[in-house]
TORLUM-345811 format. One record per residue: residue number from 0; residue in one letter; x, y, z of N, C-alpha, C in turn. Coordinates in nm, 4 decimals. Atoms other than C-alpha are relative to their C-alpha. Example, Ala and Ser with C-alpha at 12.3 -4.5 7.8 and 13.67 -1.06 7.14 Angstrom:
0|A|0.0890|-0.1190|0.0000|1.2300|-0.4500|0.7800|0.0900|0.1200|0.0000
1|S|-0.0820|-0.1190|-0.0060|1.3670|-0.1060|0.7140|-0.0770|0.1090|0.0730
This chain:
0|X|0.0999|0.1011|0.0312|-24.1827|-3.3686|1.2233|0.0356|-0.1290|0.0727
1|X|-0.0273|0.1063|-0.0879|-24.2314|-3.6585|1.4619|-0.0035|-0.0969|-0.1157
2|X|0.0410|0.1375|0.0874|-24.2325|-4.0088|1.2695|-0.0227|-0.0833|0.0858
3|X|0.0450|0.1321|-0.0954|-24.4347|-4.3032|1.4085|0.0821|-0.0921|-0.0145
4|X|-0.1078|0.1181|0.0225|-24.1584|-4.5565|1.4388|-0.0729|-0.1438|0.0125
5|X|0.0962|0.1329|-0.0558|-24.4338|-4.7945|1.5965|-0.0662|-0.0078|-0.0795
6|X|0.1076|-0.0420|0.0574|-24.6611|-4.7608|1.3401|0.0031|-0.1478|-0.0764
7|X|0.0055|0.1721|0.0776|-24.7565|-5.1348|1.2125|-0.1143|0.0154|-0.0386
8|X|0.1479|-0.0204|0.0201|-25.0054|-5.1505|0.9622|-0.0797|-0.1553|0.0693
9|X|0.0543|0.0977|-0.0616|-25.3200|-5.3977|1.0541|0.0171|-0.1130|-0.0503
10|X|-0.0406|0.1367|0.0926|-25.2279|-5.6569|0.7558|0.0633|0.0612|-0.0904
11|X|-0.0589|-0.0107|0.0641|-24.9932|-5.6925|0.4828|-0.0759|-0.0466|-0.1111
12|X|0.0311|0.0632|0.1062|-25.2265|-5.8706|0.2721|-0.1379|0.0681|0.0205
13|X|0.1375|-0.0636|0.0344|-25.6348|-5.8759|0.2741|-0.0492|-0.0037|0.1444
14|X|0.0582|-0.1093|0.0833|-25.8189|-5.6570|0.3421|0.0663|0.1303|-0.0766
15|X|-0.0725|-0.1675|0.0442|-25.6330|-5.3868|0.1300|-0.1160|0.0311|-0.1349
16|X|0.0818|-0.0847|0.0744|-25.7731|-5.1557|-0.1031|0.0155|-0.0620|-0.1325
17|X|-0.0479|0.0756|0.1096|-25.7638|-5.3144|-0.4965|0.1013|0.0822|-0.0274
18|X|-0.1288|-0.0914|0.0358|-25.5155|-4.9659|-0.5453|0.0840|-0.0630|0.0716
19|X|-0.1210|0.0335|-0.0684|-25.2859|-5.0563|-0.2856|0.0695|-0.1277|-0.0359
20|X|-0.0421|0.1201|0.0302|-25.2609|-5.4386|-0.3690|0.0590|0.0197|-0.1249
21|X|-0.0300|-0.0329|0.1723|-25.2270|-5.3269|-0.7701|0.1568|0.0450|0.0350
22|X|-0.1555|-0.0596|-0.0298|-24.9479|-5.0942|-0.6655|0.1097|-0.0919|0.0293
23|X|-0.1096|0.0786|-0.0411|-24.7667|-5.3481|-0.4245|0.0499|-0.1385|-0.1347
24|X|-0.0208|0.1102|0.0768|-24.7575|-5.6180|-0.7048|0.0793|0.0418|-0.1587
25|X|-0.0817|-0.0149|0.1279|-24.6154|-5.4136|-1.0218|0.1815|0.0418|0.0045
26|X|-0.1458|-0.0195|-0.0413|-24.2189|-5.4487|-1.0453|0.0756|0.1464|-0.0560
27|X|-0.0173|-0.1119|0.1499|-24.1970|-5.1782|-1.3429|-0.0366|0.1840|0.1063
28|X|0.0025|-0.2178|-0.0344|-24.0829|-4.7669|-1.1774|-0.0634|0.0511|-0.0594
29|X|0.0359|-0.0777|0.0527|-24.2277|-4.6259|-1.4259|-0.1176|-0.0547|-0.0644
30|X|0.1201|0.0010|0.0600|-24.4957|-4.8355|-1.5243|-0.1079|0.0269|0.1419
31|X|0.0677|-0.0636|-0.1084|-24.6190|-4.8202|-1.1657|-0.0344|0.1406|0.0519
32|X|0.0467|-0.1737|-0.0075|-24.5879|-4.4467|-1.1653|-0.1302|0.0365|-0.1124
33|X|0.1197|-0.0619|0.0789|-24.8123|-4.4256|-1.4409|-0.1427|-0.0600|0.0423
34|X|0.1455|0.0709|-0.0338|-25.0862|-4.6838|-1.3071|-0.0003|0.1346|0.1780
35|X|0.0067|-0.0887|-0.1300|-25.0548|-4.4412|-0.9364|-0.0419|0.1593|-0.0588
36|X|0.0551|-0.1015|0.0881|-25.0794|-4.1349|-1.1680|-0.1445|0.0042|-0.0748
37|X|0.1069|0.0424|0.0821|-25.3791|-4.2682|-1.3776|-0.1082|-0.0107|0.1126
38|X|0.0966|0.0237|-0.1253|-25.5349|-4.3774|-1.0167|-0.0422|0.1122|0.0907
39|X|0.0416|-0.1119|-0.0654|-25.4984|-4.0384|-0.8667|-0.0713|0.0705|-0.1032
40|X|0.0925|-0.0590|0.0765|-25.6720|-3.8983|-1.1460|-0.1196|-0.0610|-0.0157
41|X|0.1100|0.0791|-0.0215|-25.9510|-4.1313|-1.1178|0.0136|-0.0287|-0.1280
42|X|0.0017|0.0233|0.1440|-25.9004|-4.1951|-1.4883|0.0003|-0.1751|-0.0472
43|X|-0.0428|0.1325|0.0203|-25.9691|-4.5991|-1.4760|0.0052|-0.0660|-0.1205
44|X|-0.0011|0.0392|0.1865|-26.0338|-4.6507|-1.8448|0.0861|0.0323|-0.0576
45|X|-0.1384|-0.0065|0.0293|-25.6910|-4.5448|-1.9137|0.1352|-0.0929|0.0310
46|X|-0.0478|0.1476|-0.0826|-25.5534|-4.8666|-1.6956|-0.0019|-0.0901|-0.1535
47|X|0.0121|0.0840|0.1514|-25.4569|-5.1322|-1.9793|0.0836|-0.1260|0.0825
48|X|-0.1257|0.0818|-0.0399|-25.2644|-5.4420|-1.9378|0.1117|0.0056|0.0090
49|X|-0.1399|-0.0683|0.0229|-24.9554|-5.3548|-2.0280|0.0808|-0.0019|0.1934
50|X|-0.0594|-0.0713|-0.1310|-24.9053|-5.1044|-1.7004|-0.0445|-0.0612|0.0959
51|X|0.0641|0.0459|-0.1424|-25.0893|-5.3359|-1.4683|0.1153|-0.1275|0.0288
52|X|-0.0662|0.1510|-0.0110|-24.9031|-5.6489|-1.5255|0.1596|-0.0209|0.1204
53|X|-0.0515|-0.0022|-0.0830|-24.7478|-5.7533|-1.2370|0.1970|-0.0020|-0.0364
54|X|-0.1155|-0.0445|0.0188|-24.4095|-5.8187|-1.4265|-0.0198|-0.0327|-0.1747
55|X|0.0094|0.0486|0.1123|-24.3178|-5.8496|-1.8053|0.0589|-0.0969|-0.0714
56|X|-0.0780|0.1006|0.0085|-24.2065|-6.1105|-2.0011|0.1548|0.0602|-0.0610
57|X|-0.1256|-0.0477|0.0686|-23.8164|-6.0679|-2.1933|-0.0030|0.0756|-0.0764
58|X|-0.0095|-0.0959|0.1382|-23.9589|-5.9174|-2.5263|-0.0716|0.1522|0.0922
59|X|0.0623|-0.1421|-0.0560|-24.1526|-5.6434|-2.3506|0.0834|0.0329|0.1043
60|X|-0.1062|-0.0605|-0.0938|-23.8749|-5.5752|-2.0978|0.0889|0.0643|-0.0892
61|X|-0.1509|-0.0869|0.1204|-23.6199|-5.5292|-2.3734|-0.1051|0.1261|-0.0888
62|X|0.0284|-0.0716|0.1699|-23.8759|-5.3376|-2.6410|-0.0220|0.1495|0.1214
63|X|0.0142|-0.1520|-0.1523|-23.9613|-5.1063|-2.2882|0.1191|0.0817|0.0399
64|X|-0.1095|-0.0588|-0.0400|-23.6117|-5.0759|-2.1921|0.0765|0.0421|-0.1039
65|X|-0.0804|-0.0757|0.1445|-23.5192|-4.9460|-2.5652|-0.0385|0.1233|0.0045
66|X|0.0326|-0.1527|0.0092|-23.7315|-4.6369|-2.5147|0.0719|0.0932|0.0994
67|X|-0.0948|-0.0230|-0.1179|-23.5072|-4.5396|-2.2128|0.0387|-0.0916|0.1160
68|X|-0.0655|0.1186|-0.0759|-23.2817|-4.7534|-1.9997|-0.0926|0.0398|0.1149
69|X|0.0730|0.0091|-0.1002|-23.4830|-4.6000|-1.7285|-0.1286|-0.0495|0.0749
70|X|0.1172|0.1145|-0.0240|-23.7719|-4.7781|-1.7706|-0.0199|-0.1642|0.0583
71|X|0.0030|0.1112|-0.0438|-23.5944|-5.0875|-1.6870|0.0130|-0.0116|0.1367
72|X|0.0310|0.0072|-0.1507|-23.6252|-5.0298|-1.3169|-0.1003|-0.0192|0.0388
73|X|0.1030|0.0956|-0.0695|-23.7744|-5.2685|-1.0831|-0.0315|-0.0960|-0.1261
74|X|0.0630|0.1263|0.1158|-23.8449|-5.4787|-1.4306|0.0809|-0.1340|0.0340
75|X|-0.0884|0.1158|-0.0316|-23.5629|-5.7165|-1.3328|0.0377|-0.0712|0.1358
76|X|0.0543|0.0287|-0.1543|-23.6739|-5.7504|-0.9379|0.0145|-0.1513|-0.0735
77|X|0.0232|0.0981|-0.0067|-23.6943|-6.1431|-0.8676|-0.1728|0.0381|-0.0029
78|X|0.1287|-0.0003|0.0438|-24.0778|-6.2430|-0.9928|-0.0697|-0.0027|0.1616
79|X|0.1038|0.0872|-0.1174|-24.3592|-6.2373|-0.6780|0.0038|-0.1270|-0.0314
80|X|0.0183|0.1726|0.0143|-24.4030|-6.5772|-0.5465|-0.1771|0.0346|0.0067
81|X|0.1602|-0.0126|0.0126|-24.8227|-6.6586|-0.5498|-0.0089|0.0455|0.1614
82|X|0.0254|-0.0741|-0.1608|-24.9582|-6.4496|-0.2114|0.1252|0.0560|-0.0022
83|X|-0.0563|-0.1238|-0.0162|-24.6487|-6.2240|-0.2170|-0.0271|0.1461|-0.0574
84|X|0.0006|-0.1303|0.0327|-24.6424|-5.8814|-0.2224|0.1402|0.1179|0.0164
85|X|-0.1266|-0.1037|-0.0026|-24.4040|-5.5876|-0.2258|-0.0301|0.1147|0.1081
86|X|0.0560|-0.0405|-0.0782|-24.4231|-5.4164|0.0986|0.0331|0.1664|0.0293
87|X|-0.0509|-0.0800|-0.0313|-24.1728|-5.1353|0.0777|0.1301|-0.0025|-0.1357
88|X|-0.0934|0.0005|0.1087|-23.9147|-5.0230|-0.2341|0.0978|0.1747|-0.0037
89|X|-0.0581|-0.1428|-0.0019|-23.6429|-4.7523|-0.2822|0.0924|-0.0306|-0.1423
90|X|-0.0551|0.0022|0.1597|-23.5547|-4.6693|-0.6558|0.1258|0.1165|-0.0221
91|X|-0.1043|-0.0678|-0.0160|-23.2223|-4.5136|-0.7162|0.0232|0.0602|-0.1636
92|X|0.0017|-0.1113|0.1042|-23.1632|-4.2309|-0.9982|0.1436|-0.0670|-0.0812
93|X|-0.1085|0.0396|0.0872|-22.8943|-4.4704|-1.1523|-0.0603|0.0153|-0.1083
94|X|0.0279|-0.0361|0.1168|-22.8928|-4.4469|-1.5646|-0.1049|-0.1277|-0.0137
95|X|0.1563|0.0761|0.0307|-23.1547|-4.8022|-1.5342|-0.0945|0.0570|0.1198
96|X|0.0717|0.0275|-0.0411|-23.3120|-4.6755|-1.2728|-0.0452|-0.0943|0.1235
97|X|0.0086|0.1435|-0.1536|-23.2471|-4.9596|-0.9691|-0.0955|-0.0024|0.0798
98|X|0.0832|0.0352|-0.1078|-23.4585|-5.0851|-0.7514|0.0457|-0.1103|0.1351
99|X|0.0018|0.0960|-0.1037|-23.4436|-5.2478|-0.4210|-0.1282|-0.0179|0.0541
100|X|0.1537|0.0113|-0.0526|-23.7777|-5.4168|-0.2511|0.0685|-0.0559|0.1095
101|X|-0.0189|0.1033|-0.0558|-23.8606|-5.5854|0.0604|-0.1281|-0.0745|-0.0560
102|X|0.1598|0.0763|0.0184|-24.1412|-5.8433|-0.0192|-0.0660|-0.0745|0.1256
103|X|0.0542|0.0664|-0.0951|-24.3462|-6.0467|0.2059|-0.1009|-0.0560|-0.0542
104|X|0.0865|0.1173|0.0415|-24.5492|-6.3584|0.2154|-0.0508|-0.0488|0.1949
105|X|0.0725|0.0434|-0.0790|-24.7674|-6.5163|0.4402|0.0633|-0.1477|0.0267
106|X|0.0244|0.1343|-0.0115|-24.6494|-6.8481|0.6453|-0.0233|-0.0493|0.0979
107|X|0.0946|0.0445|-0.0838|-24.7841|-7.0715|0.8799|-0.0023|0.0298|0.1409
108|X|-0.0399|-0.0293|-0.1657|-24.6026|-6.9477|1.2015|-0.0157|0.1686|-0.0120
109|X|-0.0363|-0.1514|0.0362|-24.6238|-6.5358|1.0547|-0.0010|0.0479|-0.1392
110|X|-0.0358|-0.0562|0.1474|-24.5118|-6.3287|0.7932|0.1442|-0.0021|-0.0341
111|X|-0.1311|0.0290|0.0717|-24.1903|-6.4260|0.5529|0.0449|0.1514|-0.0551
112|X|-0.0733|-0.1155|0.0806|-23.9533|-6.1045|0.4365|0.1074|-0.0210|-0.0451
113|X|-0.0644|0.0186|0.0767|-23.7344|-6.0922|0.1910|0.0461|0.1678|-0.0598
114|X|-0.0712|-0.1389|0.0501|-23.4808|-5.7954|0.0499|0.0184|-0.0692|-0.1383
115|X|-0.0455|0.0419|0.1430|-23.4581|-5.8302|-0.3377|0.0723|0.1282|-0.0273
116|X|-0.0684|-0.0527|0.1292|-23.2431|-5.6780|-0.6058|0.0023|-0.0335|-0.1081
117|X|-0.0226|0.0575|0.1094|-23.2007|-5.6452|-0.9442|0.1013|-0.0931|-0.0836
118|X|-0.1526|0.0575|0.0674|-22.8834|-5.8069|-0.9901|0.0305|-0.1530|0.1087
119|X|0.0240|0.1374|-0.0003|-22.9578|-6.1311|-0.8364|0.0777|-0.0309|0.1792
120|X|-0.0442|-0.0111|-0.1702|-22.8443|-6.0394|-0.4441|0.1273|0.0994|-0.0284
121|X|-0.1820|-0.0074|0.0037|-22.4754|-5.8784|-0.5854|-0.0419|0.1355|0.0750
122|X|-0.0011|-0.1165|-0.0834|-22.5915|-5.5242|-0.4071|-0.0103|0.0001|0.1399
123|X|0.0169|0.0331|-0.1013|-22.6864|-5.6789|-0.1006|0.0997|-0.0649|0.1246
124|X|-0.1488|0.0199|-0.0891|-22.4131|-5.7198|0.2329|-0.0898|-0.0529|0.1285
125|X|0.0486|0.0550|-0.1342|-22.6539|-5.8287|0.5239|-0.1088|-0.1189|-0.0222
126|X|0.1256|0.0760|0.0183|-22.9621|-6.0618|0.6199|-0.0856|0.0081|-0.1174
127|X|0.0431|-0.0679|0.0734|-23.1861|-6.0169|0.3350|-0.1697|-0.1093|0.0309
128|X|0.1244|0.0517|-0.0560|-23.4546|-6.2816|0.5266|-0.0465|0.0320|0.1456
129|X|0.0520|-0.0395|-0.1365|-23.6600|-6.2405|0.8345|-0.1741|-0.0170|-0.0101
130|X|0.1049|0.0433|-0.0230|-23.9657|-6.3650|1.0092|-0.0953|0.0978|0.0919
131|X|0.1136|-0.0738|-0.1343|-24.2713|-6.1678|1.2419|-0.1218|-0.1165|0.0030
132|X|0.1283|0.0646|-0.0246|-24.5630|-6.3184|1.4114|-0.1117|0.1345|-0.0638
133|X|0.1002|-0.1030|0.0179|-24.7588|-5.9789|1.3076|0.1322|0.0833|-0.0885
134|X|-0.0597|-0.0436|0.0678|-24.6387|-5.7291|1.0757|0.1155|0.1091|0.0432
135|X|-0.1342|-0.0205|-0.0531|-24.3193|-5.5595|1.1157|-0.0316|0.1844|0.0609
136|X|0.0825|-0.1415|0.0232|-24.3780|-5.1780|1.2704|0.1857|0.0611|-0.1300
137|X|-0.0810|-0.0790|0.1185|-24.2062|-4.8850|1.0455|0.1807|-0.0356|0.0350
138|X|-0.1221|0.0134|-0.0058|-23.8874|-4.9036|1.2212|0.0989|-0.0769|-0.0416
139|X|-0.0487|0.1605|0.0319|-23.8229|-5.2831|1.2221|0.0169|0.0081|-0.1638
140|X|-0.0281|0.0446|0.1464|-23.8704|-5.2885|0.8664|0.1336|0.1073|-0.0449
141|X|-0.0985|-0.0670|0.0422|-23.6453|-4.9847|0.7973|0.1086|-0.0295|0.0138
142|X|-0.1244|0.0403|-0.0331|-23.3938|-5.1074|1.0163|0.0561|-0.1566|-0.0929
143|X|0.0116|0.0697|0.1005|-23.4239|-5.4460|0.8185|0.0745|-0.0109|-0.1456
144|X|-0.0553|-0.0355|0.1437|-23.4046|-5.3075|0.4691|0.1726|0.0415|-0.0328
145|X|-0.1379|-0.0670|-0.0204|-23.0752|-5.0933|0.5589|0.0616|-0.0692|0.0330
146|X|-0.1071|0.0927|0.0172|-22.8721|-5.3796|0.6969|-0.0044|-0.0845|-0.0820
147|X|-0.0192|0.1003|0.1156|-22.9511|-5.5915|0.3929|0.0067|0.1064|-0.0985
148|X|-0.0509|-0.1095|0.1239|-22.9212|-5.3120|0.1524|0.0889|0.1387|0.0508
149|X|-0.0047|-0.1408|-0.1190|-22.6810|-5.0451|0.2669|0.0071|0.1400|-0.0865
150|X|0.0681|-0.1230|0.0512|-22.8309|-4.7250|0.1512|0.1353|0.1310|-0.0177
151|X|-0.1166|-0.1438|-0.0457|-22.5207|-4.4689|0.3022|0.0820|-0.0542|-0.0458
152|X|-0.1036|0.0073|0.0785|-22.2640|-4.6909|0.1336|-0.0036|0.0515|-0.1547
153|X|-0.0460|-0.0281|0.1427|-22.3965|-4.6559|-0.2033|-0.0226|0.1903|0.0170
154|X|-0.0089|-0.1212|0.0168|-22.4486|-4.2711|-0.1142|0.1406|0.0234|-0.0127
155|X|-0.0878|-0.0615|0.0164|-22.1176|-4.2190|0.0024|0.1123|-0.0651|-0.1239
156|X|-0.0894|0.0256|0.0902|-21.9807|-4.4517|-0.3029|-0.0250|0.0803|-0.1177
157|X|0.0584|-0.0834|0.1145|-22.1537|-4.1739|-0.5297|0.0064|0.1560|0.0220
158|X|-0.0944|-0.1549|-0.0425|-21.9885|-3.8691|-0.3356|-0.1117|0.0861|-0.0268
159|X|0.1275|-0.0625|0.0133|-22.3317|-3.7607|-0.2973|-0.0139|0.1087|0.1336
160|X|-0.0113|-0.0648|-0.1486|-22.3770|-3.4508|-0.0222|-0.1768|-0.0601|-0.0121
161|X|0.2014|0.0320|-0.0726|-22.7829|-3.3852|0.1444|-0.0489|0.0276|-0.1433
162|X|0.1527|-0.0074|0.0986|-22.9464|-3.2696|-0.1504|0.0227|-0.1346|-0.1053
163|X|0.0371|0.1313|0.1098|-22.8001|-3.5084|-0.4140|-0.0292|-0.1311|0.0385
164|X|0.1001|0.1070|-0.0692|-22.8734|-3.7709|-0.1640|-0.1547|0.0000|-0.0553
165|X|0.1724|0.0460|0.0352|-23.2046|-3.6925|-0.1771|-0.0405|-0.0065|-0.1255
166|X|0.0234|0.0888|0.1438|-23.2786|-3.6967|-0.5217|0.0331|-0.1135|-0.0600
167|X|-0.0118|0.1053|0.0890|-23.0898|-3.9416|-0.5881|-0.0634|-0.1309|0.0507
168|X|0.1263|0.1073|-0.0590|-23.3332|-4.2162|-0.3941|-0.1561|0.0569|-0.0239
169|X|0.1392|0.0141|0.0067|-23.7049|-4.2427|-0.4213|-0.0184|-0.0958|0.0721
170|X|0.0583|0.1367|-0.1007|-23.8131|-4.4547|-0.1208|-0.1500|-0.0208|-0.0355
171|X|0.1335|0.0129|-0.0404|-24.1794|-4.5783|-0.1066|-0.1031|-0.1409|0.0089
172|X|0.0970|0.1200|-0.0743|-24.4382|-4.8159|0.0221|-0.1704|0.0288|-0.0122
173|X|0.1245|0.0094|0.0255|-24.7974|-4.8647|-0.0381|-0.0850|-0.0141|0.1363
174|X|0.0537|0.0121|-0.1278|-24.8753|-4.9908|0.3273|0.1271|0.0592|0.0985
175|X|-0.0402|-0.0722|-0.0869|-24.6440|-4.7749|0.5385|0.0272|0.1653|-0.0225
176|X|0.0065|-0.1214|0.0136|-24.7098|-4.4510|0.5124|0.1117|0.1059|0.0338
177|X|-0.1116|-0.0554|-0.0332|-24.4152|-4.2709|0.6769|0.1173|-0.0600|-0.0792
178|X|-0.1331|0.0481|0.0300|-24.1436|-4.4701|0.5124|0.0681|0.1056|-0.0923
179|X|-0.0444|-0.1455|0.1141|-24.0619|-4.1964|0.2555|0.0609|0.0411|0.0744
180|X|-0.0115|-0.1036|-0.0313|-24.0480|-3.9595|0.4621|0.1095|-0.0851|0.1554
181|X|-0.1085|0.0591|-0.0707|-23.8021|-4.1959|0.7311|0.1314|-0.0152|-0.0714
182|X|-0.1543|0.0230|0.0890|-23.5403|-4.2865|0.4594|0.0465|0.1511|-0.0055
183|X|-0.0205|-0.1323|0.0394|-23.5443|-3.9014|0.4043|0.0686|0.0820|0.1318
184|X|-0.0765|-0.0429|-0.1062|-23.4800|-3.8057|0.7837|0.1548|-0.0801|0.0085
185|X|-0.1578|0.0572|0.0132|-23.2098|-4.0631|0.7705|0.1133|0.0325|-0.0510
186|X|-0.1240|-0.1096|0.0938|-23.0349|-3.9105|0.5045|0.0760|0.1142|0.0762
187|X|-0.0403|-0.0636|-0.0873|-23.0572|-3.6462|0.6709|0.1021|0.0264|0.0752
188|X|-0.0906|0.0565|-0.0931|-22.8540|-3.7786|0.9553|0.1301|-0.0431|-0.0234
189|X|-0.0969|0.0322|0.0227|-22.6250|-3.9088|0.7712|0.0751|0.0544|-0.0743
190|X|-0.0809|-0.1107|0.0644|-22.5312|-3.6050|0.5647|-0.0373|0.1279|0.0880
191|X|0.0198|-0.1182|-0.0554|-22.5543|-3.3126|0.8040|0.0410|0.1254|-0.0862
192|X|-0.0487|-0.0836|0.0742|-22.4998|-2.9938|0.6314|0.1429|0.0845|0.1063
């Protein structure tokens, strides 16, 4: 399987679809799986506040993260700023659940990126900012994400071979379609059998 490395979408912001924008804006793994679940079923009268809300406040983080610690992934991301979005995220099969994003914002010379974590940068070892006049293609951003988050350290600090690699990440992105399926060749690469 080839992957478009060039592959830049046309905007990061509008015109997107109201799904795609919804998606990029909720911090919550599992509440976003259920609004993407609910959306592929066309089922929109099942959508509530709750699962839409871009993040929650303390009491509904804690009363969420009592029903399983795993729910608290992505809940503790840094908040969107106003016009950011979440462009690209890879959730890790730890017992909360982790998340890493990149986000992006619109500013006057381009587009602003940013690598978050839940733990307030402490996972993060490289750049975790960066600027484009146009949006970044698949590669750039991948390459990006991976020197500000490094993906193969926390594999090999979790004595993970290829398969438990792969389960144990969930990459994905709302506007880059291949990225999944790039973190996944990577692996790959970096665990040969």
């Amino acid at each position: 399987m080839t992957i478009n490395l060039d592959f830049r979408p046309r905007s990061l912001f509008w015109p997107l679809s109201a799904e795609t924008h919804l998606l990029s804006t909720i911090k919550g793994a599992e509440r976003r799986a259920m609004v993407e679940s609910i959306l592929n079923a066309g089922d929109l009268e099942a959508l509530n506040a709750f699962i839409t809300k871009s993040a929650l406040d303390h009491d509904e983080r804690t009363a969420f993260g009592r029903l399983h610690p795993a729910f608290m992934g992505g809940e503790y991301l840094p908040d969107l700023e106003d016009g950011e979005i979440e462009v690209a995220r890879i959730n890790i099969a730890s017992t909360t659940s982790d998340v890493t994003s990149v986000y992006a914002h619109r500013t006057p010379k381009g587009i602003g990126y940013r690598v978050v974590d839940e733990y307030n940068g402490e996972t993060l070892s490289g750049k975790t900012t960066r600027f484009s006049k146009q949006p970044l293609t698949l590669g750039e951003l991948t390459d990006f994400f991976l020197k500000a988050w490094p993906l193969e350290e926390l594999l090999d600090m979790n004595e993970l071979d290829r398969d438990g690699s792969q389960r144990f990440v969930k990459p994905s992105s709302a506007l880059y379609p291949e990225f999944t399926a790039l973190i996944r060749q990577k692996i790959r690469e970096w665990r040969p059998e």
